[in-house]
C-alpha angles and dihedrals in degrees: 000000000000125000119232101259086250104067098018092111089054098040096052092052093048087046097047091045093053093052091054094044090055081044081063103045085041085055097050108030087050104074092041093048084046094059098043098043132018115269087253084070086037097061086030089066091048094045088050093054097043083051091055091042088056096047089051099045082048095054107036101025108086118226117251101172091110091052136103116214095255089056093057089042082052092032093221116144133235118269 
């Protein structure tokens, strides 16, 4: 999703921070859940907590698809 204008710069250093900090624990927590479990309960960790991640975006994250940039910058919603 887009950031307001006014805070863009921020929010897509805080976004793109974020992604390589779960890289990391991706990177670190792979080889140790490969040796306790297959790699099938390795990736099926992974996919359950992708699957919670996505419940939870599609319940608590409002839609903007309607809006203009200067509505998200407002925060007014669509008709």
């Amino acid at each position: 999703e887009a950031f307001p204008l006014y805070v863009r710069d921020v929010g897509m250093s805080l976004a793109t921070s974020v992604l390589w900090f779960f890289n990391f624990v991706v990177a670190i927590t792979f080889p140790p859940l490969l040796k306790a479990f297959k790699p099938e309960g390795a990736f099926g960790w992974y996919a359950a907590w992708n699957v919670a991640g996505f419940v939870l975006i599609l319940l608590f994250v409002p839609e903007t698809k309607a809006l203009s940039l200067e509505e998200l910058d407002q925060g007014t919603s669509p008709p």
